[in-house]
N, C-alpha and C positions, 0 to 999 in steps of 0.2 A: 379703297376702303380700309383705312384704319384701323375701325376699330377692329374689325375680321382677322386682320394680319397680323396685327398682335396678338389677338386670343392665340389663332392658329396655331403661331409659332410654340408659344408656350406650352400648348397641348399636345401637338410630336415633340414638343426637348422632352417631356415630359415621358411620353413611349422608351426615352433612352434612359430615363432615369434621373434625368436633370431637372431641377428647378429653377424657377427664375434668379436672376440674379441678385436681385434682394427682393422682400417679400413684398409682394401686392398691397396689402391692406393697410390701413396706415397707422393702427395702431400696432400691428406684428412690426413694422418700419419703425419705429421709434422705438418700442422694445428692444430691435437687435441692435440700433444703434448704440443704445444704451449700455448695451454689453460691451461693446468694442471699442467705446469713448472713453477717457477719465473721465472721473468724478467730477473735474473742475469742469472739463471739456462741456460735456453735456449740458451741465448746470447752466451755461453760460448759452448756450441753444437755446435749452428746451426749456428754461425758465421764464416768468412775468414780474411784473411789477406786483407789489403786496400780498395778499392772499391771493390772487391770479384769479380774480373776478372776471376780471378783463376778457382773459385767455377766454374763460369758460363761456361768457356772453357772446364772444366770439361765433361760436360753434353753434353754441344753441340757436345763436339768430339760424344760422343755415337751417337745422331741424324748424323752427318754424314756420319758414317756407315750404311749400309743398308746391311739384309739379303735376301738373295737369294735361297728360299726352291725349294728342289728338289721334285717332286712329285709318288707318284706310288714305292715308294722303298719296300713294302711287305715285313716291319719289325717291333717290335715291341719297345714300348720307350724303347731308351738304359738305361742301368743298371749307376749309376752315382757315384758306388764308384771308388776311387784313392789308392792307396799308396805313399808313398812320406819319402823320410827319413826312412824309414825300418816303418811306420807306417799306418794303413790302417786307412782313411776317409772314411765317408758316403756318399760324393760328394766332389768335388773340388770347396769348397768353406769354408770360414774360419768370426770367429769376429773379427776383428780389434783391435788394442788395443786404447783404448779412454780412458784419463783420467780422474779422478775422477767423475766417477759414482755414487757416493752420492749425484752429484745434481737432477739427474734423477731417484733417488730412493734408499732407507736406507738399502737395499741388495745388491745394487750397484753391482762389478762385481762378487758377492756372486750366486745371482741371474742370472745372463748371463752366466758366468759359467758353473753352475748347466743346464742352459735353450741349452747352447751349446753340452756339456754330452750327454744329453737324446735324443737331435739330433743325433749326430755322425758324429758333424765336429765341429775340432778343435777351441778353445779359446784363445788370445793372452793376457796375461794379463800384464796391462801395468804397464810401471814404474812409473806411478805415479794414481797406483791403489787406494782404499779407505779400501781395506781389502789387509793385508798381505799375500806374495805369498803363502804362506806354507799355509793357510787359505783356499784362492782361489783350489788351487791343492786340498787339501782334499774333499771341498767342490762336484767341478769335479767328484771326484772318487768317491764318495758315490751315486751320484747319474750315475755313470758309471764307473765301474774299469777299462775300455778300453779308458777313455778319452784322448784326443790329449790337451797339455796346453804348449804353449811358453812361453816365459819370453822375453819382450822386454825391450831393456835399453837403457838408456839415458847415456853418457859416462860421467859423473862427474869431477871435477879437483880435487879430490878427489880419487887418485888411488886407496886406501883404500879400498871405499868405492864400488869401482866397482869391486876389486875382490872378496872383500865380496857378492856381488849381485850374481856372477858369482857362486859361491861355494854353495848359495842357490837354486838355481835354477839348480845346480847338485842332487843336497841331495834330493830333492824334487821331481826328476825325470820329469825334461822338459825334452818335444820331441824336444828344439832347442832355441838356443837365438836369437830376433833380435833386430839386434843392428841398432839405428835410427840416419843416421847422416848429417839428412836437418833439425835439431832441434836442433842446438848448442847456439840457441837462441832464446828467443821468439819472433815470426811476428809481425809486427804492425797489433794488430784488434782492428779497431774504434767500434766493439760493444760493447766488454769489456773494453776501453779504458772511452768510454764514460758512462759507469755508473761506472767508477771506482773500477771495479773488479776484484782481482786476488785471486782463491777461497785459493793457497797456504801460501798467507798470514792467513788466517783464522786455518789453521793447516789442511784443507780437500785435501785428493790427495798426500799426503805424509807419507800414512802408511807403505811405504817399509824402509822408512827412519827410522822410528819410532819404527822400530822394529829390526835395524840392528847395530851389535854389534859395528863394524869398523863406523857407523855414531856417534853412540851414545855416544863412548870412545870419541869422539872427541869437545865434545860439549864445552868443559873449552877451549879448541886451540884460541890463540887471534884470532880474523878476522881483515883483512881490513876497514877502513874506521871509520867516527865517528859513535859514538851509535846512536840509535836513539831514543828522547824522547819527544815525541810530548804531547801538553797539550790534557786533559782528554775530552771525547766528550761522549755525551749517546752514540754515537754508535763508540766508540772503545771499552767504557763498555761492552758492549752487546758483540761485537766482542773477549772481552780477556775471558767472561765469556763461550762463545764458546769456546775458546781455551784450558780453565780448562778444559772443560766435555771431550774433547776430550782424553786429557792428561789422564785424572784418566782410560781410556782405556787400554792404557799403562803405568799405573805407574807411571807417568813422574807430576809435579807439575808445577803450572802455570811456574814460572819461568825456570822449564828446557826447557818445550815448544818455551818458547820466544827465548830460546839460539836454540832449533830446529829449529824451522822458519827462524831466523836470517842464519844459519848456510845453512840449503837448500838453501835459496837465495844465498848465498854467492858463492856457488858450484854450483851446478845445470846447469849453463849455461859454456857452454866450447867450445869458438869461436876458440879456437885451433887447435881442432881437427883436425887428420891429418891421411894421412894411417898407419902412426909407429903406431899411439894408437889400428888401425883397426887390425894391425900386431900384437899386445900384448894383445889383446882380443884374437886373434885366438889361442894361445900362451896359456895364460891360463885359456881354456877351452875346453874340448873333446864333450859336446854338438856341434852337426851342427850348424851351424853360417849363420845367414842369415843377408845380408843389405839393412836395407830401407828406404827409399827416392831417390831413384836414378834413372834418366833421361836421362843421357846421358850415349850411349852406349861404350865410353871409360870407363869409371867410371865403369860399368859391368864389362868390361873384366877384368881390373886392380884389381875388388874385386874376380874373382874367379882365379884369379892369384896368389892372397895370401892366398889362399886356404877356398874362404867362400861357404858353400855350398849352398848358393841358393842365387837368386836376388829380391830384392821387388823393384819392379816400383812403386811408389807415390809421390803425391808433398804434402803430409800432408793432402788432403781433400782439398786445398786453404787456408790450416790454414799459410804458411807459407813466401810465394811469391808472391805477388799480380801481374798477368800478367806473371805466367809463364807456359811454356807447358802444357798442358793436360796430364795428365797420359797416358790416352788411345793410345794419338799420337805418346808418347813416345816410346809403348811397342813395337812396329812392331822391328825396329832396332836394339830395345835392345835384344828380343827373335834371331834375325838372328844374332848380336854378339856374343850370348852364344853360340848359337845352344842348343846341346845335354850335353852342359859339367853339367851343373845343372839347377834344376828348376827353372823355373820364376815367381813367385808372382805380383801381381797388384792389387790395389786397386786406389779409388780416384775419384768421381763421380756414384758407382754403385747405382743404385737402387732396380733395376728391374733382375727379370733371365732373362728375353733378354736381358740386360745388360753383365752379367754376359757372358751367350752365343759368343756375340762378343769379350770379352778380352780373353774368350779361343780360339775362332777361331784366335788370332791376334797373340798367342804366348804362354797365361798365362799355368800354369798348373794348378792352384788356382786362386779364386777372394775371395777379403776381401771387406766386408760389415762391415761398419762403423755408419752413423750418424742414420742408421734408427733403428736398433738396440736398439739403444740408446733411441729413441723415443718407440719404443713397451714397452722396460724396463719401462718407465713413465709412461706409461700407462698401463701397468698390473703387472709389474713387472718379474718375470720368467715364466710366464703364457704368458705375452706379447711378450717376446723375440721368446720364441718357435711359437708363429702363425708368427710374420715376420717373421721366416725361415721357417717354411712351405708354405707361401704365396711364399716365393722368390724360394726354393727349387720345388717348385710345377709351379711356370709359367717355371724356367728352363727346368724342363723334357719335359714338352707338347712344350716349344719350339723348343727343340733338334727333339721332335717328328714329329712335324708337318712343320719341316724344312727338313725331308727326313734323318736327321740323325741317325743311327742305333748302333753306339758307339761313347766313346769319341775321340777315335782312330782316327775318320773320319772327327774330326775336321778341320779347316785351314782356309788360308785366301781366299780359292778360294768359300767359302760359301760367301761370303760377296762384296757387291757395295761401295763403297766410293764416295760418291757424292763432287763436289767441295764447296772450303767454300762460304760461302753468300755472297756477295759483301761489306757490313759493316763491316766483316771481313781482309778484305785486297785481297778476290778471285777473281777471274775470272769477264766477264762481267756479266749485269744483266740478270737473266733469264738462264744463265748459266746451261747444263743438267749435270747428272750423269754423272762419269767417266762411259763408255761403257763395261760390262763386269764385271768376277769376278776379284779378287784381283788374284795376285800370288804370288806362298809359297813364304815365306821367305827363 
């Protein structure tokens, strides 16, 4: 029982005087993180794309939904592991992959990793991690030989450079690649925008690059466009002498750096992207292939038509579109276009295990937890991580519990209300009640 031993525990530290290790609720969590991060740091977290319509649709979709517990079912909390891809989870819930986690702490996804492991659910480590996959992987299995670890990639212009990701992240032994393709280019975010920060200039969030054979051979290849040679400032000083330290990490000498930097920039972004490349990922790689960013449920179909084995529902957190769908709203039609053919994945506004709870009743098979994560790692580091997921893993069970649910099995959408949206929204009239009833399957 979970949820029970979690409360428990927290309520004797509590007789000694102790508090949890970081704070339960998730907006006191993102508050303390806030204190503890820089200003760039955070920004580049906690921030969306344009006015963060996105972000707040997010959320709101959750509040819309309303659950509906049954009472008196004379069972006990269900059991919350999954299998998925020939691999058994602790629960159907997953870390997200978020880049460069060195601003959130110097263990970065060393630390989350490790923190994911000793849970026993899966890790996605991104492609634009702060430690090397083959790193991260180790990391995982030491502190669990059974760990679940992705590899998510960013498709490059740089073919090269993605089969090589691909071939690592075989050797390595990922349970799956996924390939993310609502990030062909970076969102407009006025948070980073406005303090003029992109941490990739600086050489953070680019150790996959920095360590991969097919980027690195390529570093002498002219690029596009004029050099760039801006006069000296203390703080590009300070900025290139950042760049050196990083370098002597890997080898590499101020000046191979700048040709790295230069060179990620150059690639990295790939507005092309099309389903041929979605097609020739699939092609060359016998890991499971999962795609994410995806909204609409044409886009589903047509990826498990080229044969990907799972779908991930997200719009980036609101990192990417400012005003568009809600993940959550998304998922209903996407899970009734798959059906059965393969898993469903979502992430994008979780907070909460009754979060969580609703995107499985709506379809998901998994929910990925993203930015709070992110924040426990600030604040404790792999210590941190592991209480958010016990915090979140622990409201899920007692919620599944105390909703009359006895397994996962018994999920659906007929657990859940759907209230109409608010009037500021574009709904109904004012005062407007609950849709009457539960939802029906999909």
């Amino acid at each position: 029982m979970l949820g029970r031993s979690v409360q428990q525990r927290i309520y004797l530290e509590g007789l000694l005087g102790r508090k949890p290790p970081v704070p339960v609720h998730p907006e006191a969590l993102e508050k303390a993180a806030s204190k503890r991060m820089s200003p760039e740091a955070f920004a580049y977290v906690a921030g969306g794309a344009g006015l963060e319509r996105t972000m707040a649709a997010n959320r709101q979709a959750f509040d819309r939904y309303r659950l509906l517990p049954r009472m008196l079912r004379g069972a006990k909390p269900p059991g919350l592991e999954v299998e998925l891809w020939g691999r058994r989870w602790a629960a159907p819930l997953f870390l997200c992959p978020i880049g460069v986690l060195e601003l959130a702490h110097p263990e970065a996804d060393l630390a989350a990793a490790r923190a994911a492991a000793r849970t026993g659910v899966p890790f996605m480590v991104s492609n634009q991690s702060s430690y090397p996959l083959e790193r991260v992987v180790a990391a995982a299995r030491e502190a669990n030989p059974e760990a679940v670890v992705f590899f998510q990639l960013y498709h490059s212009t740089d073919r090269r450079v993605v089969q090589s990701f691909l071939r690592r992240a075989e050797e390595v032994g990922c349970a799956g690649v996924v390939l993310t393709v609502d990030t062909v280019q970076l969102g407009w975010r006025p948070r980073d925008l406005d303090l003029a920060h992109l941490p990739f200039l600086k050489g953070q969030g680019i150790a996959q690059y920095l360590t991969d054979p097919a980027f690195l051979g390529a570093l002498d290849e002219p690029l596009e466009g004029p050099p760039f040679r801006p006069k000296p400032t203390l703080a590009l000083l300070k900025n290139l002498l950042a760049l050196r330290q990083t370098g002597k990490r890997y080898g590499l000498d101020l000046s191979r750096m700048q040709k790295a930097v230069r060179r990620f920039v150059a690639t990295y972004s790939f507005p092309e992207l099309s389903w041929e490349d979605v097609e020739r990922v699939r092609e060359a790689t016998r890991l499971p292939l999962l795609l994410k960013g995806l909204l609409h449920p044409e886009d589903a179909v047509r990826a498990v038509d080229l044969g990907a084995d799972g779908v991930y529902v997200s719009n980036h957190g609101g990192r990417q579109v400012d005003g568009s769908l809600a993940a959550l709203e998304a998922l209903p039609a996407i899970a009734r276009a798959v059906g059965d053919k393969v898993p469903v994945l979502m992430d994008s506004g979780v907070r909460t295990g009754a979060d969580a709870v609703k995107a499985l009743a709506l379809g998901a098979r998994a929910v990925g937890l993203g930015r709070p994560y992110a924040y426990g790692l600030a604040l404790g580091g792999e210590e941190g991580v592991r209480a958010v997921l016990a915090h979140v893993l622990a409201e899920l069970e007692l919620t599944l519990a105390l909703s009359g649910v006895r397994s996962l099995a018994e999920l659906g959408p007929h657990l859940l209300v759907r209230e109409n949206p608010p009037p500021q929204e574009g709904g109904g009239p004012k005062g407007s009640a609950p849709t009457p009833g539960p939802l029906r399957s999909p």
